[in-house]
N, C-alpha and C positions, 0 to 999 in steps of 0.2 A: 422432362425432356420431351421437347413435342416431336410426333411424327414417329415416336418406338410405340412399341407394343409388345405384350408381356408374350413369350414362347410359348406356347398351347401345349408340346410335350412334356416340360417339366414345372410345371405353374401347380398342379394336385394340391388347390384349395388355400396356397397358404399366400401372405399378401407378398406383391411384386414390387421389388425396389429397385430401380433402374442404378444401375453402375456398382453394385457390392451388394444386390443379393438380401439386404436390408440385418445381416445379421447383427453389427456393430451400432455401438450407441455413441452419438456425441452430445458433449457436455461443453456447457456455455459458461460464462459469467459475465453479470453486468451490472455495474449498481443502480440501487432501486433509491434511494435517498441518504443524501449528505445530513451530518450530527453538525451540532454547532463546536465554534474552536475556541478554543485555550491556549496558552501559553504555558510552557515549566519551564524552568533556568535549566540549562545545559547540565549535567550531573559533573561532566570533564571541565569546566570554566563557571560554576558557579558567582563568585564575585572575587573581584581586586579592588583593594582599595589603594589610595594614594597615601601614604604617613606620613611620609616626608611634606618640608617645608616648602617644594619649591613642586613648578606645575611637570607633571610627568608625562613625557611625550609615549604614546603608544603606537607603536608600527608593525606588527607582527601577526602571522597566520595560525589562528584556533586551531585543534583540533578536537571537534566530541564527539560522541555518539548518540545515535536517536534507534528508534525500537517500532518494530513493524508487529503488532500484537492479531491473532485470528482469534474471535470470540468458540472457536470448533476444534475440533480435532474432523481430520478431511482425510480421505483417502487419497492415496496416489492422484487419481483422476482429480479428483474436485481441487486437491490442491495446484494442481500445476494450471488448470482452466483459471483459479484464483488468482493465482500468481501472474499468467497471460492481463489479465484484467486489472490486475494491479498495479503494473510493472516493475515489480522488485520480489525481492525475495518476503517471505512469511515467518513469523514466530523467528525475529531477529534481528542482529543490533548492526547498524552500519557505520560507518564513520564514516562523517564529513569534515568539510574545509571551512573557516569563517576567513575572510581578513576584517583585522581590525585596528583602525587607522584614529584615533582618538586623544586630546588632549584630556587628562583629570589635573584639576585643581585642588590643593592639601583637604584633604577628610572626604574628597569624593571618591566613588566608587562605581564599577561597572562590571555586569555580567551579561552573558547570553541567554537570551531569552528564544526556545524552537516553539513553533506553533502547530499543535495536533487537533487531528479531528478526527471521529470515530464515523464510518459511512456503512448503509448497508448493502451488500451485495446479493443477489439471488446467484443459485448456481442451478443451473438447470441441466438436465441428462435426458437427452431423447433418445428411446429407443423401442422395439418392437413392439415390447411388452408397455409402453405408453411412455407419459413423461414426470418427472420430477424434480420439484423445487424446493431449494436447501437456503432460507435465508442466512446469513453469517456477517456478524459487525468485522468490521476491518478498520484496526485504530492507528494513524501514521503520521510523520508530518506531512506538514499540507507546503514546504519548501522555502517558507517565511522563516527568518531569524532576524530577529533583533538585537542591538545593545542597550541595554539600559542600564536608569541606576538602582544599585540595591543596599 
């Protein structure tokens, strides 16, 4: 803050933090580098096949779930700075929506295929006493689904 200066009366040696006194510590996160991706068939829609003789129209909305995994156990702090940086929730299963609009012809078959990637994030805590860094993989999907065949 330019143009303050620290109070000469209550300053007794210790360091000056404009606006809170410097007691509290803030914690960051931010990733440090992306894993390469993968694909796994949906656990909720793994595959349908067609048996029948005649071609089967598909027209209807999926639903499965996908898993947000922390490589840590985090405190209060570090998990919710995580969370801020991640956007979603941690260590947990969400349900999403496909639609899926598809012809199969007899003996083909289709499932859902979500796309994950494992990233690394730093979390960082600044405060009086100095600073520190908490590397932590964070494995999610990356928002890609596909259909294919299986």
């Amino acid at each position: 803050m330019r143009g303050r200066t620290p109070p000469e009366s209550d300053h007794q040696g210790r360091p000056w933090y404009p606006g809170g006194g410097g007691s509290g510590s803030q914690t960051n996160a931010y990733m440090v580098s992306q894993g390469q991706k993968w694909e796994e068939q949906a656990d909720d829609f793994k595959c349908t096949r067609n048996s029948g003789d005649t071609v089967l129209q598909i027209n209807r909305t999926l639903t499965y779930t996908v898993s947000v995994k922390v490589s840590a156990n985090l405190t209060a702090d570090l998990n919710a700075a995580l969370k801020a940086a991640v956007g979603t929730e941690l260590n947990t299963t969400i349900s999403k929506s496909y639609g899926l609009t598809t012809s199969l012809n007899p003996g083909q078959s289709i499932g859902l295929c979500v796309e994950y990637q494992t990233n690394v994030y730093a979390i960082t805590t600044t405060s009086a006493a100095g600073t520190t860094t908490q590397p932590v993989n964070v494995t999610a999907p990356t928002g890609v689904v596909t259909a294919r065949s299986c």
